[in-house]
KEMIMI-455554 format. One record per atom (N, C-alpha, C, O, CB): residue number from 1; x, y, z; chain. Coordinates in Angstrom, 2 decimals. Glycine has a CB too. Layout:
! KEMIMI-455554
NODE,milo,x,y,z,fiba
NODE,NUM,X,Y,Z,A
...
END
This chain:
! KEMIMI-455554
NODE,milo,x,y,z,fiba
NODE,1,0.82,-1.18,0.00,A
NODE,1,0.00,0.00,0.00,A
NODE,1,0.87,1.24,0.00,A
NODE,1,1.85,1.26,0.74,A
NODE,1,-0.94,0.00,1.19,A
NODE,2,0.54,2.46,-0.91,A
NODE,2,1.60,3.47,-0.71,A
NODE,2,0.38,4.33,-0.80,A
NODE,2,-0.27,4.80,-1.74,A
NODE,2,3.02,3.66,-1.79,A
NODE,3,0.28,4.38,0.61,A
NODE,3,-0.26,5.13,1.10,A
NODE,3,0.24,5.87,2.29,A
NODE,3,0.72,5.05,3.07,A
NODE,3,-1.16,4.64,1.18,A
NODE,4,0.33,7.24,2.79,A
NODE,4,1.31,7.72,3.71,A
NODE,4,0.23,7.91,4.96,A
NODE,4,0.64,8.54,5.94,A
NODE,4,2.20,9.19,3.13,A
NODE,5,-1.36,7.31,4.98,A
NODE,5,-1.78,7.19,6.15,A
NODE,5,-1.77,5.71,6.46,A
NODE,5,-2.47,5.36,7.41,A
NODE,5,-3.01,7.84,6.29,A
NODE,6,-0.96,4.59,5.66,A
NODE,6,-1.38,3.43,6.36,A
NODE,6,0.51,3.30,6.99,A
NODE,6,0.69,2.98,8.16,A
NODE,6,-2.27,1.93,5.11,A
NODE,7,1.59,3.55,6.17,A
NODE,7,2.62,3.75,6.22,A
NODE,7,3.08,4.78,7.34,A
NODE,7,4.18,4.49,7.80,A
NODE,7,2.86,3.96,5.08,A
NODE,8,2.44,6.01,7.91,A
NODE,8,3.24,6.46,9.36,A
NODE,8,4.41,6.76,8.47,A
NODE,8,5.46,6.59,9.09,A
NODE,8,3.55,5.15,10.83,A
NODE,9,4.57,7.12,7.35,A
NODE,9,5.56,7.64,7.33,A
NODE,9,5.52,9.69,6.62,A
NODE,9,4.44,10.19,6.31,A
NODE,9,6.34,6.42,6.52,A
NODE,10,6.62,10.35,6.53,A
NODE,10,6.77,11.82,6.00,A
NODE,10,6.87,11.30,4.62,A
NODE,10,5.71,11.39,4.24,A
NODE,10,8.13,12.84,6.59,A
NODE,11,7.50,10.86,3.72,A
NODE,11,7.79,10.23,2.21,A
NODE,11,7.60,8.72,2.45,A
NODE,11,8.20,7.90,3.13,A
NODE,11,9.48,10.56,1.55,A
NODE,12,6.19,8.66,1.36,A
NODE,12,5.88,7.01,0.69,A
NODE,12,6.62,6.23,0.57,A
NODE,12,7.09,6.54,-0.53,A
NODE,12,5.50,6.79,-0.48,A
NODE,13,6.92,5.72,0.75,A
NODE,13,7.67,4.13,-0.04,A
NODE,13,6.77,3.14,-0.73,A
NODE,13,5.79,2.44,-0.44,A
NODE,13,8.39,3.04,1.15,A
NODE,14,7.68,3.43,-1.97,A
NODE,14,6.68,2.71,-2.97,A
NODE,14,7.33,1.25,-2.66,A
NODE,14,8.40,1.02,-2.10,A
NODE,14,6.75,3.28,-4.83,A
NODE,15,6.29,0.24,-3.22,A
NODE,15,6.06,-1.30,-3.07,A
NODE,15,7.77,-1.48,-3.31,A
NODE,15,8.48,-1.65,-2.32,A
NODE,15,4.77,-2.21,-4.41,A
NODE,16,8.34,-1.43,-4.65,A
NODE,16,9.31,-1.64,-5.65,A
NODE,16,10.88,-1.07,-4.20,A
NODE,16,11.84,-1.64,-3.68,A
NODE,16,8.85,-0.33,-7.52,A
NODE,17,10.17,0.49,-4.12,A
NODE,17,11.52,0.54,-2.95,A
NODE,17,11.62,-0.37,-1.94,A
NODE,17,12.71,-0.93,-1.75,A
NODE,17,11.57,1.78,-2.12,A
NODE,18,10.34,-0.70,-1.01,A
NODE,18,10.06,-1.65,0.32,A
NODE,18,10.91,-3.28,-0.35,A
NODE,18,11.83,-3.65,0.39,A
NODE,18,7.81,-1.85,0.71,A
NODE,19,10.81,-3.66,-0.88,A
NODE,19,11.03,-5.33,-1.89,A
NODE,19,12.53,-5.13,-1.66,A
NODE,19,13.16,-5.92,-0.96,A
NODE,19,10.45,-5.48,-4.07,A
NODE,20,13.33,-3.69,-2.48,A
NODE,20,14.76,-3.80,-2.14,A
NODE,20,15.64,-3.33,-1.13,A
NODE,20,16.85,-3.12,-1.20,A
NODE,20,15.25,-3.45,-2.94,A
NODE,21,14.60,-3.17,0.11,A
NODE,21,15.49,-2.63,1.53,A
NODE,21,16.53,-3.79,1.97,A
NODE,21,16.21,-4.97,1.97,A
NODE,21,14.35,-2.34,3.03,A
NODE,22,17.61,-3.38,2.27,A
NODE,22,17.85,-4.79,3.21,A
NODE,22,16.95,-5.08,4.68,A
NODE,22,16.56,-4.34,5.59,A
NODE,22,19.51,-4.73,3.72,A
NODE,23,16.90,-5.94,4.53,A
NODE,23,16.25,-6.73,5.82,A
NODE,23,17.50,-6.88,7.14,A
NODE,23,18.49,-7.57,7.37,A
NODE,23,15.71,-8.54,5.22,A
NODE,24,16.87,-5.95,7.67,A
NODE,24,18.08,-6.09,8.98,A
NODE,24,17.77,-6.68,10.21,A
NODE,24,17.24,-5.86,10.96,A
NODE,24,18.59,-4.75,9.50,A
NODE,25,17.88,-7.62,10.63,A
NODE,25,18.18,-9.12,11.64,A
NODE,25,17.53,-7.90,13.22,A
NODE,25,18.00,-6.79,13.46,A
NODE,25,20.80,-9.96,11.72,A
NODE,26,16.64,-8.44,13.85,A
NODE,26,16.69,-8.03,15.26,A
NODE,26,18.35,-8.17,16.17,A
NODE,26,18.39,-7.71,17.31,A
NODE,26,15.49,-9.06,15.98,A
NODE,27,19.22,-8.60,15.77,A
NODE,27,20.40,-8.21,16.36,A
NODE,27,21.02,-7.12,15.84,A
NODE,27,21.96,-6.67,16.50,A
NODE,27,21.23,-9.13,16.36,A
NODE,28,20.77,-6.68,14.99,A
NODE,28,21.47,-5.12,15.01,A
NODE,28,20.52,-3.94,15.50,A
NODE,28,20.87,-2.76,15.46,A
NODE,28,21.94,-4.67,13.40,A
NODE,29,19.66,-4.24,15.83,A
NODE,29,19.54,-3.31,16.94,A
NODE,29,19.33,-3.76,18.50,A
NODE,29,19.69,-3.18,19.52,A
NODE,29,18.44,-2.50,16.58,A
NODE,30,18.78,-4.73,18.39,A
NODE,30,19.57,-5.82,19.56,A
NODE,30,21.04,-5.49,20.43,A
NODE,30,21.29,-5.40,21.63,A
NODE,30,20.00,-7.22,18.67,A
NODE,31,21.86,-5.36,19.20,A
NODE,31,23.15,-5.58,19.15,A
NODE,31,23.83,-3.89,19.68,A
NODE,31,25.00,-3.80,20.06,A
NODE,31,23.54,-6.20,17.48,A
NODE,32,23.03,-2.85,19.63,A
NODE,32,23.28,-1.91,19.78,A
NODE,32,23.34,-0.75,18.80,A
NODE,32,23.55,0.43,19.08,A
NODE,32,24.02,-2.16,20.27,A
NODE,33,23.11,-1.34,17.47,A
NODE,33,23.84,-0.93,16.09,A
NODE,33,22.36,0.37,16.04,A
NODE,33,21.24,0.10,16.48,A
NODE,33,24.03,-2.61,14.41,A
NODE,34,22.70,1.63,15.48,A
NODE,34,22.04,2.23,15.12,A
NODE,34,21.38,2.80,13.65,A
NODE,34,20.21,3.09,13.43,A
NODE,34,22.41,2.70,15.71,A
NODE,35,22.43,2.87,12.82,A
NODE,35,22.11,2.82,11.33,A
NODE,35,23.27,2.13,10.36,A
NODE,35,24.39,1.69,10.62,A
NODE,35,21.87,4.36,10.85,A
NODE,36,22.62,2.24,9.32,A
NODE,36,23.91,1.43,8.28,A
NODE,36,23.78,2.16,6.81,A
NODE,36,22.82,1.75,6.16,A
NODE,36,23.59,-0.61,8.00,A
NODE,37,24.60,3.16,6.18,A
NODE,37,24.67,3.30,5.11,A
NODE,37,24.00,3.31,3.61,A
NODE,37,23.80,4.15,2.73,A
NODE,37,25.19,2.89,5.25,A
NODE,38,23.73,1.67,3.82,A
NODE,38,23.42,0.88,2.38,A
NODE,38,22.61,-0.05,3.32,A
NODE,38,22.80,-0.88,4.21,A
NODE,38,24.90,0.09,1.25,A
NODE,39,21.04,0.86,2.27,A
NODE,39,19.78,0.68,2.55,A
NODE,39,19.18,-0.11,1.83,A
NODE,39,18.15,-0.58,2.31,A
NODE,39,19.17,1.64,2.57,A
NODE,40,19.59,-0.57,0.42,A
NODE,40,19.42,-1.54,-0.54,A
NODE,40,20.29,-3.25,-0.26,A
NODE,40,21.43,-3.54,0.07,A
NODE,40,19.95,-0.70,-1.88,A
NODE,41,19.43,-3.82,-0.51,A
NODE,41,19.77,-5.29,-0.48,A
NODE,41,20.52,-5.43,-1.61,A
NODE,41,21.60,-6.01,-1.49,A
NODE,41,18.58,-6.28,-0.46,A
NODE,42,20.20,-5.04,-2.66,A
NODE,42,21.30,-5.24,-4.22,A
NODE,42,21.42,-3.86,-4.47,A
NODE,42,20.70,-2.87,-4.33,A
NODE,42,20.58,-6.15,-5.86,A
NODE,43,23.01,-4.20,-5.06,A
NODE,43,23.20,-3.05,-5.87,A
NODE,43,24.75,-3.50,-6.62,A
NODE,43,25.37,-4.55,-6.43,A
NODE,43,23.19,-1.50,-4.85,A
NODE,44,24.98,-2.72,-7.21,A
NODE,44,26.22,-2.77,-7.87,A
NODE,44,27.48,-1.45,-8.06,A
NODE,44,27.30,-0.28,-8.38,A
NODE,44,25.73,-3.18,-9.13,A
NODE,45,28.79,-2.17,-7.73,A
NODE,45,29.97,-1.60,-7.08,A
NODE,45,30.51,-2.14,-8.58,A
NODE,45,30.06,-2.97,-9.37,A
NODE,45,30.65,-2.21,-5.35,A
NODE,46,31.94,-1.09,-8.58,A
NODE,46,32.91,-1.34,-9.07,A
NODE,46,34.44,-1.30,-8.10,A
NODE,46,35.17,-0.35,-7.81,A
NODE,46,32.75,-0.53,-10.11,A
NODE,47,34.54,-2.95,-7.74,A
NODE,47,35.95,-3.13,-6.80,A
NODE,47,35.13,-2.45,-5.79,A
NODE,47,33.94,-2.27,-5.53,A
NODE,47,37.67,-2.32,-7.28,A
NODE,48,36.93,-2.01,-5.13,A
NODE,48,36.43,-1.73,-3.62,A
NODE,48,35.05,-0.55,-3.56,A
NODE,48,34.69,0.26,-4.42,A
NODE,48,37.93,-1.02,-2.66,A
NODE,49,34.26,-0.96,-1.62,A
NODE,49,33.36,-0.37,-1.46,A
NODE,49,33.28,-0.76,-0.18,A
NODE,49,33.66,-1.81,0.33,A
NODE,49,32.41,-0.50,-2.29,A
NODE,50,32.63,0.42,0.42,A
NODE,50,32.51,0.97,1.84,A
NODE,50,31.17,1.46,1.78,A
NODE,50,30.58,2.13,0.93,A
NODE,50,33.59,2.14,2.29,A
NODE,51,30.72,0.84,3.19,A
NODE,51,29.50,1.63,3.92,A
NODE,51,30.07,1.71,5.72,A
NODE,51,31.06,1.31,6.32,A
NODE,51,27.70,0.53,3.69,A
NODE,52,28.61,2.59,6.17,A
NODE,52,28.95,2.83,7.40,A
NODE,52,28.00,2.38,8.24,A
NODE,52,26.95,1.96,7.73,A
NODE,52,29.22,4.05,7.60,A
NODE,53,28.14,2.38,9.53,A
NODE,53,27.48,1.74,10.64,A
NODE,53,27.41,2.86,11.59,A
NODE,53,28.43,3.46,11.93,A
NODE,53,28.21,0.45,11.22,A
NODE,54,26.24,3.17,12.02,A
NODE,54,26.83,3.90,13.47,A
NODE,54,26.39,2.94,14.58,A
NODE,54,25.86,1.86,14.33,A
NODE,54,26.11,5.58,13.84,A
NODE,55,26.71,3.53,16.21,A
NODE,55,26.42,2.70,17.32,A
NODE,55,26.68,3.62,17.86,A
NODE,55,27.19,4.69,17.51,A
NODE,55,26.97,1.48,17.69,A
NODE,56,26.18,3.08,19.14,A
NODE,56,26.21,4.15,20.81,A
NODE,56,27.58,4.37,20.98,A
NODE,56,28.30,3.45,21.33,A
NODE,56,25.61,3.31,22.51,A
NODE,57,28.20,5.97,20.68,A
NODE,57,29.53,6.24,21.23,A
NODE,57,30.10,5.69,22.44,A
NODE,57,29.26,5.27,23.25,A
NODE,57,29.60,7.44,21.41,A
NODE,58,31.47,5.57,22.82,A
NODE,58,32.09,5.36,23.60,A
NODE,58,32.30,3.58,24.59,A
NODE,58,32.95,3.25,25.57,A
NODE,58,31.63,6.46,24.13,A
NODE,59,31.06,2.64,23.35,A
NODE,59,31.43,1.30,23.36,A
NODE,59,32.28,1.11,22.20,A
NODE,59,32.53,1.83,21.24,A
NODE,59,30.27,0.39,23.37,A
NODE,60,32.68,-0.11,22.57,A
NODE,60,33.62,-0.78,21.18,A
NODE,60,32.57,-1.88,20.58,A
NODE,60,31.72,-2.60,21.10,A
NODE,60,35.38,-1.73,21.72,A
NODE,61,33.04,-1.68,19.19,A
NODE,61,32.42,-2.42,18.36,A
NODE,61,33.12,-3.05,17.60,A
NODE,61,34.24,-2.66,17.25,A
NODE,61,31.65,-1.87,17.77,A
NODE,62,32.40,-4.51,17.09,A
NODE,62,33.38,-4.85,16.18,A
NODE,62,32.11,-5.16,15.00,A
NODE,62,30.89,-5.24,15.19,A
NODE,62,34.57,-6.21,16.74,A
NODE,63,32.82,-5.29,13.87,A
NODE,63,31.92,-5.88,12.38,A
NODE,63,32.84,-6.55,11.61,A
NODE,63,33.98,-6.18,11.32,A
NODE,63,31.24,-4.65,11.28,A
NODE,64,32.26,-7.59,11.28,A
NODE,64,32.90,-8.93,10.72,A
NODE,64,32.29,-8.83,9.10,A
NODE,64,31.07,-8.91,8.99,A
NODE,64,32.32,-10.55,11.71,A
NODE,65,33.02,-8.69,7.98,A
NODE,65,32.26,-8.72,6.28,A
NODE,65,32.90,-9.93,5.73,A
NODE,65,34.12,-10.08,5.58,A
NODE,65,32.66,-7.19,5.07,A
NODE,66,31.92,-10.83,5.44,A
NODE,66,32.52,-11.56,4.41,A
NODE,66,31.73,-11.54,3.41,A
NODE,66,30.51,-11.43,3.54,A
NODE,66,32.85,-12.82,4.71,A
NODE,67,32.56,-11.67,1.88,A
NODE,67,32.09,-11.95,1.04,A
NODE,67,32.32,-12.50,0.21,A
NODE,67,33.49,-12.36,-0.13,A
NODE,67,31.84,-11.48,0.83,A
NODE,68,31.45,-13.51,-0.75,A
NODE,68,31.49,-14.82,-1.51,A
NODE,68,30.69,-14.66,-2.65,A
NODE,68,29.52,-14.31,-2.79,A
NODE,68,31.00,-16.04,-0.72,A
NODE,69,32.04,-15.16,-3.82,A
NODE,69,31.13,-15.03,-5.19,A
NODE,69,30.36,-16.27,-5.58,A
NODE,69,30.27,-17.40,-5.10,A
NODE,69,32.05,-14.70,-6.47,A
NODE,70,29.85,-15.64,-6.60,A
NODE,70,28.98,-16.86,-7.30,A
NODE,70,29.66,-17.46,-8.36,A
NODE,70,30.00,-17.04,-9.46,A
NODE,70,27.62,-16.41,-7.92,A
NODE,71,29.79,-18.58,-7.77,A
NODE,71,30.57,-19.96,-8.76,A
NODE,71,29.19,-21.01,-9.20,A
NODE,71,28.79,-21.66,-8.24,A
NODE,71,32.01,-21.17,-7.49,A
NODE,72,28.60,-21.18,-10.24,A
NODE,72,27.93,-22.04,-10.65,A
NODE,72,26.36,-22.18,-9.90,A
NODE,72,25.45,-21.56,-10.44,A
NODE,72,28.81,-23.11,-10.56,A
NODE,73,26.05,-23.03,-8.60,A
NODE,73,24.87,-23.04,-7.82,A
NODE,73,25.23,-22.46,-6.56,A
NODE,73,24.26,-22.15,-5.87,A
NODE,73,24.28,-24.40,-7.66,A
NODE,74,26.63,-22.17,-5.96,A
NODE,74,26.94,-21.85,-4.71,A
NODE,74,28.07,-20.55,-4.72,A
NODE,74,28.69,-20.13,-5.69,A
NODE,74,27.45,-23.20,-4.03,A
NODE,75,28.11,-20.10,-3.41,A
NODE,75,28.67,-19.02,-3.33,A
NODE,75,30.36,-19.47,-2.78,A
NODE,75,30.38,-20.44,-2.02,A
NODE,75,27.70,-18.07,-2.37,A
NODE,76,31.28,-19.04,-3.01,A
NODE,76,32.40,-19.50,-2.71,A
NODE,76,33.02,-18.09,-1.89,A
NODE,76,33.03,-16.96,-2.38,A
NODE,76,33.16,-20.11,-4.06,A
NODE,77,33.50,-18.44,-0.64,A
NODE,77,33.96,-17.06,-0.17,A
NODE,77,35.15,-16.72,-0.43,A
NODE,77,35.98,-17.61,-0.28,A
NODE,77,33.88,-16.86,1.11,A
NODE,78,35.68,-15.27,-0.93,A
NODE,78,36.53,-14.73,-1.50,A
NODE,78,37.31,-14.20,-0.78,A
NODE,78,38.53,-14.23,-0.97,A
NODE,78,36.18,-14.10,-2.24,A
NODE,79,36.70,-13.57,0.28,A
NODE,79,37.28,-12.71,1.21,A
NODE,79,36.22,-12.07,2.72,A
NODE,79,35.02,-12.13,2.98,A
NODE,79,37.78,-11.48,0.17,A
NODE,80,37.48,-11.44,3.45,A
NODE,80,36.66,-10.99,4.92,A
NODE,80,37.41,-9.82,4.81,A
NODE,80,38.37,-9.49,4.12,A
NODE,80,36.81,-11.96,6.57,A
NODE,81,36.35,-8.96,6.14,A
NODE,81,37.52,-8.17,6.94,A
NODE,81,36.42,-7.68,8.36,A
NODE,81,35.26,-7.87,8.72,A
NODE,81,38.36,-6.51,5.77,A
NODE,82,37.35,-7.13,8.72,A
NODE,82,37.05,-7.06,10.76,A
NODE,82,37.18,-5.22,10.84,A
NODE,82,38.16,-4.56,10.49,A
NODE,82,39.00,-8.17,12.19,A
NODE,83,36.46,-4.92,11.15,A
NODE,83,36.35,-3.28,11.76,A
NODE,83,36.23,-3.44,12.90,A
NODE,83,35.57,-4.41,13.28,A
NODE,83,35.20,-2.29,11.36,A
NODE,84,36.82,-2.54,13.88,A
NODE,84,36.56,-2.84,15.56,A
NODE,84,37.01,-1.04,15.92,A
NODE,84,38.12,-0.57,15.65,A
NODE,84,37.98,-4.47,16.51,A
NODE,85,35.82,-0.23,16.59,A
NODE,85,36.20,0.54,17.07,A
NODE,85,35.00,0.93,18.37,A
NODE,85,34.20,0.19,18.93,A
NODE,85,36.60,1.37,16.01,A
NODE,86,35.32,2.69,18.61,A
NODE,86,34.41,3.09,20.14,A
NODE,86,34.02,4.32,19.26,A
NODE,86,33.69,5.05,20.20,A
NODE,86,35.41,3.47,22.05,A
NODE,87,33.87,4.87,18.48,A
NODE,87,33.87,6.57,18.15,A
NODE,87,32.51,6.53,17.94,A
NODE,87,32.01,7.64,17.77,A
NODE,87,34.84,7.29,16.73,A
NODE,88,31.70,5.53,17.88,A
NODE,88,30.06,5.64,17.09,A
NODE,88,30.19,5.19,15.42,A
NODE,88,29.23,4.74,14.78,A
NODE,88,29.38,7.59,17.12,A
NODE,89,31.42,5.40,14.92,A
NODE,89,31.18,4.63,13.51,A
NODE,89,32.09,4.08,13.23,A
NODE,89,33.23,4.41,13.56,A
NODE,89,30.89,5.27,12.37,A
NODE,90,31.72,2.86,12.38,A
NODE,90,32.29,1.75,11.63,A
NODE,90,31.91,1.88,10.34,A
NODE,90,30.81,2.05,9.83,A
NODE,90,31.93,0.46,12.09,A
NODE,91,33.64,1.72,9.64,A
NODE,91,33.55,1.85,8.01,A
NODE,91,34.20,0.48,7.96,A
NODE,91,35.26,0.09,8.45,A
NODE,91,34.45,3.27,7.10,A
NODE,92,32.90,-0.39,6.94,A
NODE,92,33.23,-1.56,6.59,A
NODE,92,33.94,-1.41,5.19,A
NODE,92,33.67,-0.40,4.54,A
NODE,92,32.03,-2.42,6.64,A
NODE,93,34.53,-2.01,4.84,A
NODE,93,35.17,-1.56,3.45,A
NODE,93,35.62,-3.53,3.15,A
NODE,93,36.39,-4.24,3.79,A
NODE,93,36.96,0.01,3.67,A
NODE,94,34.68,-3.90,1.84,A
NODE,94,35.29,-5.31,0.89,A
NODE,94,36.17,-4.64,-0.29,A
NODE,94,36.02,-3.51,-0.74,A
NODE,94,33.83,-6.40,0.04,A
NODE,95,37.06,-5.56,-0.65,A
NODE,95,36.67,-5.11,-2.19,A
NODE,95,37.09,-6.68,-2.96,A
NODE,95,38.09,-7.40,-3.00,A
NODE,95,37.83,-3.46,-2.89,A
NODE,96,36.23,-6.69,-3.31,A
NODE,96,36.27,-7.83,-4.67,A
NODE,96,36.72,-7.86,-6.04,A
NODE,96,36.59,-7.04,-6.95,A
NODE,96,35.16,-8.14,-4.99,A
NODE,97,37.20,-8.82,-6.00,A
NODE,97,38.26,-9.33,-7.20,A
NODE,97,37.73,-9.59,-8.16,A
NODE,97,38.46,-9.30,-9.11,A
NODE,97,39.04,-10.46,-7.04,A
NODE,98,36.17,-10.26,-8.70,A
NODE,98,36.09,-10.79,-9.34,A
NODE,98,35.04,-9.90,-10.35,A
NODE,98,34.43,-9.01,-9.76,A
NODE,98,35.98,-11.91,-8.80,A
NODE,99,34.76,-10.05,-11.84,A
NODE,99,33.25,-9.08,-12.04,A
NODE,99,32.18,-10.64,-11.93,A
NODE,99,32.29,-11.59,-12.70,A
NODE,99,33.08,-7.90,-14.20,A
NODE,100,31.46,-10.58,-11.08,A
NODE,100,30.78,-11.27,-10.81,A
NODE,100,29.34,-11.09,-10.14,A
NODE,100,29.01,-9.91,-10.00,A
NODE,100,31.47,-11.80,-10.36,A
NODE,101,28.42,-12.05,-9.69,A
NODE,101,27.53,-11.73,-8.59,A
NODE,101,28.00,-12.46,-7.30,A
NODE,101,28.52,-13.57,-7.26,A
NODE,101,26.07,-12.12,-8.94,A
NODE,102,27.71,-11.54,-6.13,A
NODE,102,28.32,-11.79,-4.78,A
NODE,102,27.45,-11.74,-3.81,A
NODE,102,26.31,-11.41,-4.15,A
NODE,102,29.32,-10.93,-4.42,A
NODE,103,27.72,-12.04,-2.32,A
NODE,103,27.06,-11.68,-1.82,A
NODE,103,28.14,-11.70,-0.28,A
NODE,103,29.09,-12.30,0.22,A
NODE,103,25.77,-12.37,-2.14,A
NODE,104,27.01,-10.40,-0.02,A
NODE,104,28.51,-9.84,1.51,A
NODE,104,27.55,-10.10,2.57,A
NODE,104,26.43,-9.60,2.48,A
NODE,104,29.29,-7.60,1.73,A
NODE,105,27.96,-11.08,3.89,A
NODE,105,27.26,-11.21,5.19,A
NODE,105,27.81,-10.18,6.12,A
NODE,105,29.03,-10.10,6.02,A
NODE,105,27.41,-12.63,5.81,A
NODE,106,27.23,-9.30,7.05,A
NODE,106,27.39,-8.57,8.00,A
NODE,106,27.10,-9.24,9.11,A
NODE,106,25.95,-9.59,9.36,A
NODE,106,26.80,-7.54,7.88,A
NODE,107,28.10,-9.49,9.88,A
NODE,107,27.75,-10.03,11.42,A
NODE,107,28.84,-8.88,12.65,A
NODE,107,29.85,-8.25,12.32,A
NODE,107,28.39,-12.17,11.52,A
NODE,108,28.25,-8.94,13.93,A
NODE,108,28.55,-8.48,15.17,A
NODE,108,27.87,-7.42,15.91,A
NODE,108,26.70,-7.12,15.64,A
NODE,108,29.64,-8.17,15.10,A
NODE,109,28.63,-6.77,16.95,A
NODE,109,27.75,-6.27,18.15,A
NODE,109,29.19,-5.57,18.79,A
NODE,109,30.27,-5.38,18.24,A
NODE,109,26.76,-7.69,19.27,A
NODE,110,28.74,-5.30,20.16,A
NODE,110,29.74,-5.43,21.01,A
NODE,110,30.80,-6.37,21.40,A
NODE,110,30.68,-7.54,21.74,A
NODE,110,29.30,-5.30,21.74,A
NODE,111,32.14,-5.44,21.25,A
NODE,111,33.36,-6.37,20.88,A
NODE,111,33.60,-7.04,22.10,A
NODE,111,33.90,-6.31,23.05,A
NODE,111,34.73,-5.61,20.36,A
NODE,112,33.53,-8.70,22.38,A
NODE,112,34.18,-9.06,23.75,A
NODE,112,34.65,-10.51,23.92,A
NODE,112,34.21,-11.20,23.00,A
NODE,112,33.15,-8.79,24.89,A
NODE,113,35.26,-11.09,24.64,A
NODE,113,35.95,-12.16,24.50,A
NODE,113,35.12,-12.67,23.35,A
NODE,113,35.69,-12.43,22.28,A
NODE,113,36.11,-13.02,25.78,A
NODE,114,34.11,-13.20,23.22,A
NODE,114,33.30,-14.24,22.26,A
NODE,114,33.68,-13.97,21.26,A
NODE,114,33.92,-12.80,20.99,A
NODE,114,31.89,-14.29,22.16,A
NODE,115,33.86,-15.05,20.30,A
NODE,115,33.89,-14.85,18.93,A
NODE,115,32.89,-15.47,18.17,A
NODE,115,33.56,-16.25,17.49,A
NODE,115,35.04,-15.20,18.46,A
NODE,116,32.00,-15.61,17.91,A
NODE,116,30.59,-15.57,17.81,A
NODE,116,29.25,-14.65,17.90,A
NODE,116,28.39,-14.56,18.77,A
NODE,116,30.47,-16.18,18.43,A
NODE,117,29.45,-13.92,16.46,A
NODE,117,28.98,-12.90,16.39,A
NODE,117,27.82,-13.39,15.67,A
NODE,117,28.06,-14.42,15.05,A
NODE,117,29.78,-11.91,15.92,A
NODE,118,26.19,-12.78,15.54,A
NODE,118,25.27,-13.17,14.88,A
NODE,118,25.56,-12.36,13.31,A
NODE,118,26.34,-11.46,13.00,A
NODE,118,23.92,-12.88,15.73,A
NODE,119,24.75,-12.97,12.68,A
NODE,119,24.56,-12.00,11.13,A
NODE,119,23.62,-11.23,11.12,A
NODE,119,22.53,-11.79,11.04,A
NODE,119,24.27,-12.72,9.81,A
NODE,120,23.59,-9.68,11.20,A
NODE,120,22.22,-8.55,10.60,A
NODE,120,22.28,-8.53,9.65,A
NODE,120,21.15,-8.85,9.29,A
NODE,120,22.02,-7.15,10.83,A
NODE,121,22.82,-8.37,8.86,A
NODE,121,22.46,-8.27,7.07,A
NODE,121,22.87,-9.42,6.18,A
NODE,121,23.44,-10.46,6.49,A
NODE,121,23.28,-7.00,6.32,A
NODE,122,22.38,-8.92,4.81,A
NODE,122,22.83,-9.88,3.87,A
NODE,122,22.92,-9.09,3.22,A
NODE,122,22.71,-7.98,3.70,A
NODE,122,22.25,-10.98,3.43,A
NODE,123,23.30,-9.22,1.66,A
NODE,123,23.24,-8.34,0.77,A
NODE,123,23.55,-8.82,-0.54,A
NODE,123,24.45,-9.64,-0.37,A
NODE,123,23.96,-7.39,1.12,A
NODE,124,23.35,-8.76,-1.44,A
NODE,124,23.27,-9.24,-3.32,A
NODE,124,23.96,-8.53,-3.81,A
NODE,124,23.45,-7.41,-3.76,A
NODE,124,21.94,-9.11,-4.29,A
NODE,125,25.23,-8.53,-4.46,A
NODE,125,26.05,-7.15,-5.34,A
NODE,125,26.33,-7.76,-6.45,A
NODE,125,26.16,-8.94,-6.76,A
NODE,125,27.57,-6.42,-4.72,A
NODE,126,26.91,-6.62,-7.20,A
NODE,126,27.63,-7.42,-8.69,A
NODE,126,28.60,-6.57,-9.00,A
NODE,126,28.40,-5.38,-9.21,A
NODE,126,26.63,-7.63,-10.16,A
NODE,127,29.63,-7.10,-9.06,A
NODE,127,30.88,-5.97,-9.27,A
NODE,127,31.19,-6.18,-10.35,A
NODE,127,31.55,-7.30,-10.73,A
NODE,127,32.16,-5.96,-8.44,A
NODE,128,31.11,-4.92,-11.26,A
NODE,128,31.35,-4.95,-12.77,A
NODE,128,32.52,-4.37,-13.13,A
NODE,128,32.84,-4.32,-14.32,A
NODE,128,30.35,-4.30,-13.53,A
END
């Protein structure tokens, strides 16, 4: 429905925008996490690319990216990387090797002994 009295919202969201939000996991805000950058589930990069995270200043955070291309029926992972800070933001930054379709998992929270972080996002890319 894009309608802005059933929606509660100031600007509509049409059907087509709602379909390509990412879907973000009750652990990132669970987790403490307050916003993230890249609001789309797909999109397409060329090589490296960065988004941001914010969180409640003056904890530490960490964010875990991996991401895995598409080889045939399955995704093969290519690469990671680890952001860990306290300032309120985290810049995740992949960059991929391949021109392909990919897909990057976002997992963590508050940084602490555990290493076992849940996943909030997912995401669909294609690096051309």
């Amino acid at each position: 429905m894009e309608n802005n009295k059933y929606q509660l919202l100031n600007k509509v969201v049409s059907t087509k925008e709602f379909a390509s939000m990412v879907v973000l996991a009750d652990t990132f805000y669970g987790k403490g996490f307050k916003t993230i950058s890249q609001n789309n589930a797909i999109f397409t990069t060329k090589g490296n690319y960065q988004m941001d995270i914010t969180f409640e200043k003056g904890k530490n955070y960490l964010v875990l990216a991996i991401w895995k291309y598409k080889s045939g029926n399955q995704y093969i992972e290519e690469g990671k990387s680890q952001a860990n800070c306290s300032s309120g933001n985290i810049q995740v930054r992949i960059s991929p090797q391949k021109k392909t379709q990919y897909e990057l998992w976002l997992a963590g929270g508050p940084a602490t002994s555990s290493t076992t972080y849940p996943v909030f996002a997912v995401y669909r890319f294609t690096n051309s």
